[in-house]
C-alpha positions in Angstrom: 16.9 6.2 5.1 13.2 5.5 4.9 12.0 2.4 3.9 10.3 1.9 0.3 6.6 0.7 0.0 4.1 0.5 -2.5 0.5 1.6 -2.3 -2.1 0.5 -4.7 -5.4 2.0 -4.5 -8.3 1.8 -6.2 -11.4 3.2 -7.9 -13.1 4.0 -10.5 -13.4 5.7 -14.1 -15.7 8.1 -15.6 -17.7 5.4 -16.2 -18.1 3.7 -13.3 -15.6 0.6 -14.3 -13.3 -0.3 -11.4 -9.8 0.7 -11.9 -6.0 1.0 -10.3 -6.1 5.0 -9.3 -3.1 4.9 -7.9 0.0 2.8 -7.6 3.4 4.0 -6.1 5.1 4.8 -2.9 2.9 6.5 -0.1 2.8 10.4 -0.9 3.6 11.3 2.5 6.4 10.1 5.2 7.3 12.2 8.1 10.7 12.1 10.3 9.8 13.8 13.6 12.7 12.1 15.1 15.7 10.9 13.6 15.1 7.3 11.8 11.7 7.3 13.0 9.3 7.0 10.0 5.9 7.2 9.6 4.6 6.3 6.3 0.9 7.7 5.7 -1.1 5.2 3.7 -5.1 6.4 3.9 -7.0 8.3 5.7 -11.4 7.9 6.1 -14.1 10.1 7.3 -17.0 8.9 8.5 -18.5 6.9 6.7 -15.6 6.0 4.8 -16.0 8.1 1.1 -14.8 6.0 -1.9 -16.0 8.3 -4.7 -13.7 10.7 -6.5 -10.1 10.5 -6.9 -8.9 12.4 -3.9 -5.8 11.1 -2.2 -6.4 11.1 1.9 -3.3 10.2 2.3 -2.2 13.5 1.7 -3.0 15.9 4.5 -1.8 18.1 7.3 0.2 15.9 9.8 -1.9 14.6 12.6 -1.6 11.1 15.0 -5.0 10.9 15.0 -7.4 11.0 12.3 -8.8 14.3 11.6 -12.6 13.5 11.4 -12.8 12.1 14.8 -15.1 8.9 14.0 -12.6 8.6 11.3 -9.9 6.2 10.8 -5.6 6.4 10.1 -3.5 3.4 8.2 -0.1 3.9 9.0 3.2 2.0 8.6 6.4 3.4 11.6 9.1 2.9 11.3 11.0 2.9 15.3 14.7 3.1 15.3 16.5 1.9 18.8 15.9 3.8 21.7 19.5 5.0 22.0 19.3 7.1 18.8 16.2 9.2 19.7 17.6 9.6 23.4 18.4 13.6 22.1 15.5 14.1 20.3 13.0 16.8 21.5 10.0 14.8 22.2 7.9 17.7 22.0 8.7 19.7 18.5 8.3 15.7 17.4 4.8 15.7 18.8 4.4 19.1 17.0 5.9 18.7 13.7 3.2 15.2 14.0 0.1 18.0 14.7 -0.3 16.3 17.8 1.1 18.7 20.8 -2.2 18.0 22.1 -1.4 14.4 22.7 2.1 14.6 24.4 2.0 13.8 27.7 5.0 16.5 29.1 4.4 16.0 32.6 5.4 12.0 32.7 8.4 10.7 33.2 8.3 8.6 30.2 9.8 10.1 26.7 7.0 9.8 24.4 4.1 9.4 26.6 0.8 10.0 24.7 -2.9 9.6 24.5 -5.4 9.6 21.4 -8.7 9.6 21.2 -8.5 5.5 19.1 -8.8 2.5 19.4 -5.5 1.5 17.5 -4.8 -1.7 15.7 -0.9 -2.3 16.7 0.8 -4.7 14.4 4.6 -5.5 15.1 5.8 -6.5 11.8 9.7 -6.7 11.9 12.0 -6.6 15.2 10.0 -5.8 18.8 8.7 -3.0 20.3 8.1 -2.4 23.8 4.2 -1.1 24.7 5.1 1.3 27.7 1.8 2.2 30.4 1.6 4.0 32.8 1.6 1.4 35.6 3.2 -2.0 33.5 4.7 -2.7 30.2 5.2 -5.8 27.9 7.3 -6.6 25.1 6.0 -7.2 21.5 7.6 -9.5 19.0 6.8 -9.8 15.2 2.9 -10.9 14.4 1.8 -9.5 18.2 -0.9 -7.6 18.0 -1.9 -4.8 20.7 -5.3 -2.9 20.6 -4.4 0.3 22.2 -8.2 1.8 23.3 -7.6 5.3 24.2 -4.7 5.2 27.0 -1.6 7.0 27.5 1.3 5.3 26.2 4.7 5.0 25.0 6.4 2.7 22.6 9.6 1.8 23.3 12.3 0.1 21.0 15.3 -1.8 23.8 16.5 -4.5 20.8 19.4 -2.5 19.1 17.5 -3.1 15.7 14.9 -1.1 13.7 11.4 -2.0 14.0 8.6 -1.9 11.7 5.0 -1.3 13.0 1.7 -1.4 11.3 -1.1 0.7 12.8 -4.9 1.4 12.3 -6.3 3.9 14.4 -10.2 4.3 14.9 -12.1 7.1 16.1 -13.1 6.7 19.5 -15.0 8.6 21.6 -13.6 9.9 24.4 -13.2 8.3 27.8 -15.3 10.1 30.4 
């Protein structure tokens, strides 16, 4: 079961007074793999927009933001390796609207590269950050910044995890 959060967000009245818009539990989770949650919080263009009372955190799935200078703030949850070791990597990558970003061809389950630089925030448990030559282990308050490489995470502890991300735009690497 997906964890519970609350989201408060926000902006402003007919009159231009600041104002809560919206306070609750994200609108959107998605479960591409069993117990692996990915809570969407907000979503920006570029430059961010903070008129009207749209909620960007509602949108067609997609690991990367869809305005590509644009930005993604995201709470996963990672369940232990050993639960996901049936899951079809792939229809994950495609129910996430990401096919594009699967790596099929490597050896490693849920090898992937976006065009971010992502702001990786272990929150609870530890997560393993999987490259393709080398890997280290994360525990709670490390900090990665992922700048457009392929990559895997990786969760060896037995436990859930709980990750924080931000991903930027990037351009791509030529």
């Amino acid at each position: 079961m997906a964890r519970q959060f609350r989201r408060v967000v926000t902006g402003h009245n007919s009159e231009g007074k600041s104002i809560i818009l919206m306070d609750g539990a994200p609108p959107q989770i998605l479960e591409p793999m069993p117990q692996l949650f990915s809570h969407e919080i907000w979503e920006t263009s570029a430059p961010a927009d903070n008129t009207g009372q749209t909620d960007t955190a509602i949108r067609d799935p997609r690991i990367e933001p869809h305005d590509p200078a644009g930005t993604i703030f995201r709470y996963v949850e990672f369940p232990p390796d050993e639960l996901l070791q049936d899951a079809d990597v792939a229809d994950a990558f495609a129910q996430m609207g990401s096919s594009d970003a699967h790596d099929s061809d490597s050896d490693v389950a849920g090898m992937h590269e976006t065009q971010t630089t992502d702001y990786a925030i272990v929150l609870e448990g530890e997560m393993w950050a999987v490259m393709e030559e080398g890997e280290t282990k994360l525990s709670a308050n490390d900090v990665l910044i992922q700048r457009g490489t392929n990559h895997a995470w990786s969760n060896r502890s037995g436990k859930p995890a709980l990750m924080l991300f931000v991903l930027i735009g990037a351009n791509k690497r030529t």
